[in-house]
Backbone bond lengths (Angstrom), bond angles and torsions (degrees), N, CA, C in turn:
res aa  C-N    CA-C-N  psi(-1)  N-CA   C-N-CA  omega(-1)  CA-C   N-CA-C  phi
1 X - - - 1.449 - - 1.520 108.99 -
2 X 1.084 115.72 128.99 1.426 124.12 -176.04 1.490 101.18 -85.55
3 X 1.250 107.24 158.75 1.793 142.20 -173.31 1.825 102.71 -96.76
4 X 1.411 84.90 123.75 1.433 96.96 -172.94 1.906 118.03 -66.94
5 X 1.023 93.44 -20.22 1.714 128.57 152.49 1.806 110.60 -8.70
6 X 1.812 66.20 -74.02 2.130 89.87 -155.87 1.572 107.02 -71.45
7 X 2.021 112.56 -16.76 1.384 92.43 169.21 1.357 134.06 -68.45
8 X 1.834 119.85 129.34 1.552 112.11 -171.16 1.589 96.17 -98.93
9 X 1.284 87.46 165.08 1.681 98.63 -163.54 1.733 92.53 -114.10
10 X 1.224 100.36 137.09 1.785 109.87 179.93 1.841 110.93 -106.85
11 X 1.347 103.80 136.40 1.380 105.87 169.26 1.457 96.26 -53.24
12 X 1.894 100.84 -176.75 1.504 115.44 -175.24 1.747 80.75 -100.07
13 X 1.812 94.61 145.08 1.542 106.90 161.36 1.477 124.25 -35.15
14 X 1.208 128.91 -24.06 1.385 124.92 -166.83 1.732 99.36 -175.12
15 X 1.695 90.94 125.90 1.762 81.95 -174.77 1.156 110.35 -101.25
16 X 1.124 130.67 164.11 1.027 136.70 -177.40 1.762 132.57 -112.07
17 X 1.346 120.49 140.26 1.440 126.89 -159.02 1.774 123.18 -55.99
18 X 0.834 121.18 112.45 1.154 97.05 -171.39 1.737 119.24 -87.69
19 X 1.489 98.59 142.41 1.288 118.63 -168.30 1.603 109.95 -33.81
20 X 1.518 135.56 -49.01 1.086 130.29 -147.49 1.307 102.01 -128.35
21 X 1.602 107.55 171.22 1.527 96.94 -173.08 1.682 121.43 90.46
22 X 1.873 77.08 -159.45 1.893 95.66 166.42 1.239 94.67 -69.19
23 X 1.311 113.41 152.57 1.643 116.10 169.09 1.639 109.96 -116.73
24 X 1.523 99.74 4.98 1.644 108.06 -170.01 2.150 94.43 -92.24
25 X 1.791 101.36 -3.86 1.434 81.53 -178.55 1.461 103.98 -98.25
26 X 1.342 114.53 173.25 1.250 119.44 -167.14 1.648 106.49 -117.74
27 X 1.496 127.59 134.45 1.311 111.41 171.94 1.271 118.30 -134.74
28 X 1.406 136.58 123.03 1.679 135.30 -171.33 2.022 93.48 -55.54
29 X 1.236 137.10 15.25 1.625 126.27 179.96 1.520 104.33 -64.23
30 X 1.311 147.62 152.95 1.236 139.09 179.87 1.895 95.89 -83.97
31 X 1.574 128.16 168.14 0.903 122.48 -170.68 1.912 76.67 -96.86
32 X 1.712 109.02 157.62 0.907 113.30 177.44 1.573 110.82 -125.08
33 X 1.648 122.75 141.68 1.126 103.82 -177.69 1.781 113.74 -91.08
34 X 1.667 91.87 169.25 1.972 75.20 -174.41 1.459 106.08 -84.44
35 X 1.651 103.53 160.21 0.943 115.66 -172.74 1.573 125.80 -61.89
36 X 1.241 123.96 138.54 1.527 130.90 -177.46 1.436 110.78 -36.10
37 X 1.405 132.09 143.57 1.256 109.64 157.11 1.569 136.62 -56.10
38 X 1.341 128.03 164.76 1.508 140.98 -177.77 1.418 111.20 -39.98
39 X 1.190 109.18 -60.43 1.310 127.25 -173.80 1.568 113.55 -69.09
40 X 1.277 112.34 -29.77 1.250 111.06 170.55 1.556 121.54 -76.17
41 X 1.554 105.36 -35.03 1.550 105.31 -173.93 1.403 100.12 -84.36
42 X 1.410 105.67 -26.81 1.826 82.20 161.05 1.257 149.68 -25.66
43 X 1.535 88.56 -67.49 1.732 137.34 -148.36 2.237 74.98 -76.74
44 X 1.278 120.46 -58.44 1.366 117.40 -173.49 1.984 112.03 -67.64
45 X 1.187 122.39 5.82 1.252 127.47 -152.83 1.475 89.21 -93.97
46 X 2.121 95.34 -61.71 1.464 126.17 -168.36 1.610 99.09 -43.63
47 X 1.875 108.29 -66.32 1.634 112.57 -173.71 1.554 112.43 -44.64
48 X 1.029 130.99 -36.79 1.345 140.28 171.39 1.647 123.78 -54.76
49 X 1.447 87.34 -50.09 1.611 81.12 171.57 1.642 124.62 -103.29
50 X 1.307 93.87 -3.88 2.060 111.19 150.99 1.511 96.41 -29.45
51 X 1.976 94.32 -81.64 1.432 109.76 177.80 1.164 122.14 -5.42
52 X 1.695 106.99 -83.68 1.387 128.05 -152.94 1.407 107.27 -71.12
53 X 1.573 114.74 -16.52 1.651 106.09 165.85 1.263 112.84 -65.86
54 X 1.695 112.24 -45.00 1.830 101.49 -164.40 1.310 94.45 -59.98
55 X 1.536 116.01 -51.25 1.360 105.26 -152.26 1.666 112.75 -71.16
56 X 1.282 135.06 -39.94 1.479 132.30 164.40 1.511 123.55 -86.73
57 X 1.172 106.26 -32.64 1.742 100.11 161.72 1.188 106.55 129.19
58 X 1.164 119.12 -163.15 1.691 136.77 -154.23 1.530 109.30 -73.48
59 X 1.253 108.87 -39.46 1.313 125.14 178.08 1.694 119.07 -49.14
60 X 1.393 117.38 -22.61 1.551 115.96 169.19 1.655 121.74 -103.44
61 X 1.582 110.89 2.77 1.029 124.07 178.71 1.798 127.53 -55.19
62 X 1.790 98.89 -12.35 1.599 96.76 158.15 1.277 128.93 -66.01
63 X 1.167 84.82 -37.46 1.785 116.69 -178.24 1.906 93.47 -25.81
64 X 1.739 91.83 -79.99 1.643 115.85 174.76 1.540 116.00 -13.96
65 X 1.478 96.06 -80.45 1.584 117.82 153.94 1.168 114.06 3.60
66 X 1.312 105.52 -90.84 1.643 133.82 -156.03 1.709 106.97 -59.51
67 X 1.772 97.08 -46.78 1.864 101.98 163.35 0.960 128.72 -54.00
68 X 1.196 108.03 -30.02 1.280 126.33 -157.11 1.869 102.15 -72.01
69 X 1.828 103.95 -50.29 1.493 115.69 -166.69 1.357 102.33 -79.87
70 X 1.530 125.14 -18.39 1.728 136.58 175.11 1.572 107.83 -63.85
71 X 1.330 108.20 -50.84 1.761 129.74 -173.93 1.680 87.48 -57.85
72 X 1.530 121.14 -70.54 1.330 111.58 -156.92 2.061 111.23 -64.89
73 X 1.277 96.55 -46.07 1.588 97.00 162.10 1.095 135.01 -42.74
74 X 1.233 132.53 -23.42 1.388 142.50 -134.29 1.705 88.61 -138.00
75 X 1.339 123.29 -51.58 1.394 129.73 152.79 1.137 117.00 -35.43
76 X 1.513 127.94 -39.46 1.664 126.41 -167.32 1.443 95.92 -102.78
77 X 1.415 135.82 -42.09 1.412 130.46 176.14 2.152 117.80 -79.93
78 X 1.023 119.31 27.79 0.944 137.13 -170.34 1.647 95.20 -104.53
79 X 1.427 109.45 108.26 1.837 124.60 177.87 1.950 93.23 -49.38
80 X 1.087 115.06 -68.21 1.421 118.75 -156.56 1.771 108.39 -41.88
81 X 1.870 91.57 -63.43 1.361 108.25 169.41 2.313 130.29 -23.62
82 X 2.033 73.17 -52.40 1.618 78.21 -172.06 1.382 119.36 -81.74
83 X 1.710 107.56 -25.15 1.083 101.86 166.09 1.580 138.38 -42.02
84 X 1.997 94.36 -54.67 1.215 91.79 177.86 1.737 112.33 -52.48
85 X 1.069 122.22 -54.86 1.670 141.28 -159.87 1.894 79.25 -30.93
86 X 1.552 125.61 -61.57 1.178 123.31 -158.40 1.419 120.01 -63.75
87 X 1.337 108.66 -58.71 1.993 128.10 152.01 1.852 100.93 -23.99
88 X 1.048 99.95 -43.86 1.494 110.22 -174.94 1.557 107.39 -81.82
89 X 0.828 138.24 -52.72 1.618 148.26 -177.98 1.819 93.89 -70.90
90 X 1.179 120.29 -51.53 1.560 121.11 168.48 1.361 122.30 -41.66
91 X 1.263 105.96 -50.84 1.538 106.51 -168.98 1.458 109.21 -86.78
92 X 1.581 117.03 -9.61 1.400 74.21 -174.95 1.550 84.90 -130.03
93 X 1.594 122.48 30.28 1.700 126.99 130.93 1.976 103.36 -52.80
94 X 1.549 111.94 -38.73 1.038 97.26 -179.10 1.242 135.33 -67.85
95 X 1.465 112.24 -38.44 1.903 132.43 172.84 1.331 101.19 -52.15
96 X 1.303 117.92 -39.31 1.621 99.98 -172.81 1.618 110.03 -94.31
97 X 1.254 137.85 -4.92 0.849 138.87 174.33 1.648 104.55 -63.31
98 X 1.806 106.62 -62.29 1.566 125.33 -161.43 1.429 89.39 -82.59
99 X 1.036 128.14 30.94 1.686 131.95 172.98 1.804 104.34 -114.12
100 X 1.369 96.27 -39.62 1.767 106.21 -169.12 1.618 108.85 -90.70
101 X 1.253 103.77 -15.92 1.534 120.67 -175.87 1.691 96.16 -71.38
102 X 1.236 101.92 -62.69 1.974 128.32 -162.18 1.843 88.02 -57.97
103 X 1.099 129.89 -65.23 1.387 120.89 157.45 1.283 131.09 2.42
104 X 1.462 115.85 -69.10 1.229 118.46 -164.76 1.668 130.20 -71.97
């Protein structure tokens, strides 16, 4: 049995630049991508612990819950989300306007 010792550890083939800064320095850090949005890692949190109810049982079903009230929060405080809601409330303040206008 070999000695945990003797394993040597290798740089990465080619390092890579790091984002900020000097860009003339070089750093073996892996580049990382950014993180998913909120709503998305949610939405994958919830399916997960769907899962883990069927498969272990009732007993993690707050879990669900709790995603569940994060997903809808996080849904309503979401810039992109509300925007549209407004674009949406805008346009069709507009239809009924150019509806009452065409009327007269």
């Amino acid at each position: 049995m070999r000695s945990r010792s003797r394993v040597r550890l290798e740089p990465l083939r080619s390092p890579v630049l790091s984002g900020k800064g000097d860009s003339s320095r070089k750093t073996f850090a892996p580049k990382r991508n950014p993180p998913a949005p909120l709503v998305e890692r949610i939405e994958r949190a919830l399916v997960l612990a769907a899962y883990v109810v069927v498969r272990h049982g009732p007993a993690y079903a707050p879990l669900v819950d709790r995603l569940e009230r994060e997903l809808e929060a996080a849904r309503q405080n979401d810039p992109t989300e509300r925007a549209k809601r407004i674009l949406d409330a805008y346009n069709s303040l507009m239809k009924v306007g150019a509806t009452t206008q065409h009327k007269r």
